[in-house]
BAFI-3210 file (N, C-alpha, C; in Angstrom, 3 decimals, decimal comma, padded with zeros to 6 digits):
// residues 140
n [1|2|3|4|5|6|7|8|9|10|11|12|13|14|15|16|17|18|19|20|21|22|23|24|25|26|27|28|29|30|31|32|33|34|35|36|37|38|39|40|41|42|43|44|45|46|47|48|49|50|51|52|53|54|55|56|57|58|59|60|61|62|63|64|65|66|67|68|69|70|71|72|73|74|75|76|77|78|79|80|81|82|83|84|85|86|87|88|89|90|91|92|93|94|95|96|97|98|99|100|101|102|103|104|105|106|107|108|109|110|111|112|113|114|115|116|117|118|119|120|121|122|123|124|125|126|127|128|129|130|131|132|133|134|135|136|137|138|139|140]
n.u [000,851|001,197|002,489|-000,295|-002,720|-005,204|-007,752|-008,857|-009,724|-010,488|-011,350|-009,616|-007,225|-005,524|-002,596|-000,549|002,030|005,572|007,772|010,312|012,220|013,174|011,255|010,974|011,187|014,296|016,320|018,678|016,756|016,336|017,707|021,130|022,857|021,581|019,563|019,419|017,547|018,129|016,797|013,472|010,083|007,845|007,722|007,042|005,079|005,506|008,009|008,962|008,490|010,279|013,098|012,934|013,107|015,403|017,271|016,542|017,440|019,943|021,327|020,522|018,260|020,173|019,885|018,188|015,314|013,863|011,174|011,109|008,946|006,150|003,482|001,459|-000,397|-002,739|-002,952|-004,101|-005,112|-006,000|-007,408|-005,928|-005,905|-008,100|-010,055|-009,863|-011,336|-014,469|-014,330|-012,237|-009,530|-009,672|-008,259|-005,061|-002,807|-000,656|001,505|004,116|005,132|008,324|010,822|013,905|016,991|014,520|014,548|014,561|014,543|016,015|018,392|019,876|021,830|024,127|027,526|029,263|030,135|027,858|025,831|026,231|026,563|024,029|022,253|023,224|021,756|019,327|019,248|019,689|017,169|015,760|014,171|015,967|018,606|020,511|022,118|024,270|024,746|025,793|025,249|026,835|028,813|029,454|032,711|033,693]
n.v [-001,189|001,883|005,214|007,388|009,847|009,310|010,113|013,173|017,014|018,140|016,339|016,772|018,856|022,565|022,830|024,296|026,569|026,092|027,875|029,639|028,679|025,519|026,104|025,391|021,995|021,697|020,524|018,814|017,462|014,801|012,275|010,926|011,396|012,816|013,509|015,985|017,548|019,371|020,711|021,842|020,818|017,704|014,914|011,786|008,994|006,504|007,272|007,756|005,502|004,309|004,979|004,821|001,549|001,295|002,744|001,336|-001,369|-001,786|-000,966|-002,943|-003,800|-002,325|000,473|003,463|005,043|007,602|009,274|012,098|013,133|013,828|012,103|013,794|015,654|015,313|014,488|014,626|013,394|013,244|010,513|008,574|009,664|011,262|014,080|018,049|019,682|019,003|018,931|018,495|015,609|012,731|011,799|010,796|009,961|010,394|013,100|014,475|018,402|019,560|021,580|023,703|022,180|020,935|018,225|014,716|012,090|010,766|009,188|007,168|005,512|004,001|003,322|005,997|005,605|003,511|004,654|006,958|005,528|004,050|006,106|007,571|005,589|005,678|008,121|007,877|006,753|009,001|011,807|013,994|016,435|015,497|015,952|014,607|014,854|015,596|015,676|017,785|017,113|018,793|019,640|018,629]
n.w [000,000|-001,294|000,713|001,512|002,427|004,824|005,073|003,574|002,826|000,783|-002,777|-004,767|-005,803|-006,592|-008,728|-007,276|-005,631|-006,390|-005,478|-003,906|-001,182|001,150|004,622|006,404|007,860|007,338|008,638|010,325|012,757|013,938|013,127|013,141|010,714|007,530|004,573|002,070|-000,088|-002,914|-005,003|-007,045|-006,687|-007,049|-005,466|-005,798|-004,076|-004,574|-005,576|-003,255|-000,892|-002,618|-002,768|000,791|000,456|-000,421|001,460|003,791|003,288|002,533|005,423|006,731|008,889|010,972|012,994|012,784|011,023|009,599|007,714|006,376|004,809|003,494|001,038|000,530|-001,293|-003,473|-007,474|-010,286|-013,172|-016,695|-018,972|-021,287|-024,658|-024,876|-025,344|-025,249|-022,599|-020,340|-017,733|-015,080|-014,403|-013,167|-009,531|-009,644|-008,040|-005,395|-003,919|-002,587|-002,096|-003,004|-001,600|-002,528|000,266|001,729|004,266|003,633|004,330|007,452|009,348|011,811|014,371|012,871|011,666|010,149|007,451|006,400|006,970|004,909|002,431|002,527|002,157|-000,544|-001,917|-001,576|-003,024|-005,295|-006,259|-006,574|-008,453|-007,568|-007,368|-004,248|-001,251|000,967|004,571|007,801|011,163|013,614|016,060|018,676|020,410|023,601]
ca.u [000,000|001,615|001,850|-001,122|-003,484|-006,362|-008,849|-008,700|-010,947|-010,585|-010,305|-008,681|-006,741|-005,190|-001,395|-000,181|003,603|006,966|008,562|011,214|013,637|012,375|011,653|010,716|012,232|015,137|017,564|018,471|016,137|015,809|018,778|022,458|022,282|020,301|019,429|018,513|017,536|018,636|015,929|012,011|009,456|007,203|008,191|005,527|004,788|006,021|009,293|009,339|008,905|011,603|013,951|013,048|013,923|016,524|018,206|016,512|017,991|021,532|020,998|020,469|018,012|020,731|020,081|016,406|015,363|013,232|010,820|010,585|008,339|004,164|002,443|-000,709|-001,127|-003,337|-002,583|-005,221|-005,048|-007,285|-007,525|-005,192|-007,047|-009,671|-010,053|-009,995|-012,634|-014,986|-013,765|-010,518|-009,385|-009,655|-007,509|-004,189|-001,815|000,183|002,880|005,099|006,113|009,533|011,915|015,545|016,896|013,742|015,180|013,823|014,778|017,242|018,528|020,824|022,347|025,072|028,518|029,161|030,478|027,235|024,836|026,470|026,155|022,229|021,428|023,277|021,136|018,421|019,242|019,778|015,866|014,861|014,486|016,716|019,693|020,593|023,266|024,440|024,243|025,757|024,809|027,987|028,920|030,242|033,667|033,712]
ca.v [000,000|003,417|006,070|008,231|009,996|008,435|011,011|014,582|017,925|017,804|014,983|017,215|020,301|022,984|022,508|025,055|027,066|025,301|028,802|029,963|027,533|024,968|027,061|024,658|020,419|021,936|020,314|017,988|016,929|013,411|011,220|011,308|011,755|012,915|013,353|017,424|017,819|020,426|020,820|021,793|019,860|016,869|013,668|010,658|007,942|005,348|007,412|008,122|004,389|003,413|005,303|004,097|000,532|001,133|002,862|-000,484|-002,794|-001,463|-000,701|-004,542|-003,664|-001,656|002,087|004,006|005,953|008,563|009,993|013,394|014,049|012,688|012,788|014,832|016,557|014,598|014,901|014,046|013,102|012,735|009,484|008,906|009,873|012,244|015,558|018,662|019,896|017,968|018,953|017,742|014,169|011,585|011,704|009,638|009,552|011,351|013,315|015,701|019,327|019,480|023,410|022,904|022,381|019,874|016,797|013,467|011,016|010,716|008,112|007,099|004,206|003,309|004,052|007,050|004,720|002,794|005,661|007,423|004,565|004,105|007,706|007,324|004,370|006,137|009,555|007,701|006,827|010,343|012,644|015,740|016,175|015,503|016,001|014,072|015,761|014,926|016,176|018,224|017,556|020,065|019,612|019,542]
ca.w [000,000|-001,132|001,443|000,943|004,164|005,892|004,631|002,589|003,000|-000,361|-003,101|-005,999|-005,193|-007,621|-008,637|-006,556|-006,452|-006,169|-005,433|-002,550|-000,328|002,233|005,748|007,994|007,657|006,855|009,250|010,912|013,984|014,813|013,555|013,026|008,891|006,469|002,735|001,866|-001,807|-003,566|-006,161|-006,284|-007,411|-006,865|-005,060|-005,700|-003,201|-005,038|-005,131|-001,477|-000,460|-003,213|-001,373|001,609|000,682|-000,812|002,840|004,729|002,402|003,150|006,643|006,823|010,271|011,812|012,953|012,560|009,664|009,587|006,538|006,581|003,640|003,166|000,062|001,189|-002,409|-004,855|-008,635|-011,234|-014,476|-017,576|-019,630|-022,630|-026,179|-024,396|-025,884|-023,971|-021,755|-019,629|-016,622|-014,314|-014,588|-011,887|-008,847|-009,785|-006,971|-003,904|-004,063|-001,812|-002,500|-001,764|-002,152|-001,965|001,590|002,522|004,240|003,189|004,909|008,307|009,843|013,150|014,912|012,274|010,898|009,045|005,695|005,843|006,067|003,352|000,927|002,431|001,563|-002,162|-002,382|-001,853|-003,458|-006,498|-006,742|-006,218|-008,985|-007,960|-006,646|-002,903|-000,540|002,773|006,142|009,228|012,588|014,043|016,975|019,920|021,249|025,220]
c.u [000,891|001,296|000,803|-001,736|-004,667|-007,570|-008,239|-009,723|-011,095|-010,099|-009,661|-008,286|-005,827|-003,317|-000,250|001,159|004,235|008,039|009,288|012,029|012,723|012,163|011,808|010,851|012,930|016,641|017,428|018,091|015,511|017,518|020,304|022,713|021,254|020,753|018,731|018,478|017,612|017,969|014,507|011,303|008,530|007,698|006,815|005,961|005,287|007,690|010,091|009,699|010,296|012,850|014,210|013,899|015,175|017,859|017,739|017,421|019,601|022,007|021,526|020,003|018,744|020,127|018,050|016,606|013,862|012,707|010,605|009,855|007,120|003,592|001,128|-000,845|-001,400|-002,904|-003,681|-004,461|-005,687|-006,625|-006,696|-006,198|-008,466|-009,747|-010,291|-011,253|-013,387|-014,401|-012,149|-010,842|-009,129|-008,294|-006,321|-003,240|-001,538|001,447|003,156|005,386|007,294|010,207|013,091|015,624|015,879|014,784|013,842|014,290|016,626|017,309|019,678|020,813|023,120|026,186|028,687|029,205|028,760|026,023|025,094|026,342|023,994|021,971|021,788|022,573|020,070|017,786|018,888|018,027|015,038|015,514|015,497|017,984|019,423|022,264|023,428|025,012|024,659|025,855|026,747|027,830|030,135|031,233|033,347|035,049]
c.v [001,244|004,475|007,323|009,009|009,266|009,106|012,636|015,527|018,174|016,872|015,296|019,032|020,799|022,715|023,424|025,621|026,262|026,673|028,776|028,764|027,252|026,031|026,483|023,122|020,788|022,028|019,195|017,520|015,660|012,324|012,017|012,295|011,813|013,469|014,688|017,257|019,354|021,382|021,159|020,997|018,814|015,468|012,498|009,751|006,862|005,727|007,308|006,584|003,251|003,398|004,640|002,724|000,179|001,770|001,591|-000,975|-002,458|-001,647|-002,214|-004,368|-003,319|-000,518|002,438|004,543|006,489|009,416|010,914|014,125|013,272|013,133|013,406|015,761|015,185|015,267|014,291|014,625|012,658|011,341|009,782|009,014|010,718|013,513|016,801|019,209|018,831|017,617|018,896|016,119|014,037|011,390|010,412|008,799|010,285|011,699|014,496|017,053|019,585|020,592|022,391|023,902|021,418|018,507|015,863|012,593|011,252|009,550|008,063|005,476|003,289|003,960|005,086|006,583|004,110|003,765|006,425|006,779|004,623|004,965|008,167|006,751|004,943|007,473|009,076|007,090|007,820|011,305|013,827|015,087|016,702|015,405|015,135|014,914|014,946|015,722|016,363|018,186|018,474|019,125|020,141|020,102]
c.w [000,000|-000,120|000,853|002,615|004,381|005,526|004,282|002,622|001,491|-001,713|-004,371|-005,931|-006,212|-007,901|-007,273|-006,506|-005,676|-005,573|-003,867|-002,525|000,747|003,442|006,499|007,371|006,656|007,134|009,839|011,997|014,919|014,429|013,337|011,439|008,111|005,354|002,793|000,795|-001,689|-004,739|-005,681|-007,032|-006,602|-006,748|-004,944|-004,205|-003,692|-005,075|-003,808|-000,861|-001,496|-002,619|000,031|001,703|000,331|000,462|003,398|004,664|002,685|004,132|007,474|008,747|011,346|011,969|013,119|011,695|010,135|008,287|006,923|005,667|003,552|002,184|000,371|-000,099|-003,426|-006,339|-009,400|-012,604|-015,262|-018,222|-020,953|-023,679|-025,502|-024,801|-024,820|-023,424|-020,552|-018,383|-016,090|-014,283|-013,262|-011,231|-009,281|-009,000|-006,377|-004,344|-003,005|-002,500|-002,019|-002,668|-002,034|-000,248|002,390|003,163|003,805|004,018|006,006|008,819|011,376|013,579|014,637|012,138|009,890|007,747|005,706|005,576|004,789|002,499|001,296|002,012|000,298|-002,652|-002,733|-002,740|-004,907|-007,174|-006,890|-007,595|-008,740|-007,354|-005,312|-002,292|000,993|003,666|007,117|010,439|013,026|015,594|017,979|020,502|022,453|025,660]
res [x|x|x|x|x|x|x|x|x|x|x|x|x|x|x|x|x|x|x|x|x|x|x|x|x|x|x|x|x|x|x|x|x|x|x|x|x|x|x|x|x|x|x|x|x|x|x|x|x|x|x|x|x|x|x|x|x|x|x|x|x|x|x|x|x|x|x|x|x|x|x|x|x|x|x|x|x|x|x|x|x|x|x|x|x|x|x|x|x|x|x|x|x|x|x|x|x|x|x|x|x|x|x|x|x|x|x|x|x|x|x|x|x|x|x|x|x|x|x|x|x|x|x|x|x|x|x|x|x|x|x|x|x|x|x|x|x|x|x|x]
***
C-alpha cells in the first residue's frame, strides 16, 4: 500500500507554487544523517517508499530511519485519447512538494560509511539532486 493519508478535505486540489527555499524540515532533527535535496518539485509515493527501501535494504536492520516528507497533495489526471474539456481528470496519486533544503529522509544508529552509501542508495531513486548531512557535533 503506497503512502497516501487516511482522509482529505478535499479529493482534488489545484497545482499550486513550487517557489522559494524549504523554511521549515530543513535540518536535521531526529537522527544522526540525512538526505537534503537540492531541487524543487514533486516527489511521488512510489518514489518516497523506493527510497526508503533502498536505505533499509543497506541498513540490513541496523540504525532508525526517519521519513521526513508525506504525500498529502493529490494529482489528477485525464484518460489517454480524451479531448480537452470535460472537466478535471480523476484523482491519480500522492505526491510531496519538496523546495531545496527539505530533508527526506534521516537516519541514526550506524557508521558514518554505511549511512552514506544508504542515503546514495536512496538519493539515487529520487528525482533531484541531494546532498548528505551529518549532525555536528560540539567539542567539550
Amino acid at each position: 500500500m503506497p503512502l497516501m493519508p487516511k482522509r482529505v478535505a478535499h479529493r482534488k486540489v489545484q497545482r499550486g507554487a513550487h517557489a522559494g527555499i524549504a523554511s521549515s524540515n530543513n535540518k536535521l532533527d531526529f537522527g544522526e544523517y540525512g538526505l537534503q535535496v537540492l531541487d524543487r518539485g514533486w516527489l511521488t509515493a512510489n518514489q518516497i517508499e523506493a527510497a526508503r527501501v533502498a536505505a533499509t535494504r543497506h541498513m540490513q536492520r541496523r540504525g532508525q530511519i526517519w521519513l521526513r516528507v508525506f504525500p498529502d497533495k493529490p494529482y489528477s489526471k485525464k484518460p489517454l485519447e480524451t479531448r480537452m474539456g470535460k472537466g478535471k481528470g480523476a484523482p491519480e496519486g500522492w505526491v510531496a512538494v519538496v523546495r531545496p533544503g527539505n530533508m527526506i529522509i534521516e537516519l541514526s544508529g550506524c557508521p558514518e560509511t554505511v549511512a552514506k552509501e544508504a542515503l546514495a542508495r536512496a538519493a539515487s531513486k529520487l528525482p533531484f539532486r541531494c546532498r548528505f548531512l551529518a549532525r555536528q557535533h560540539a567539542a567539550v
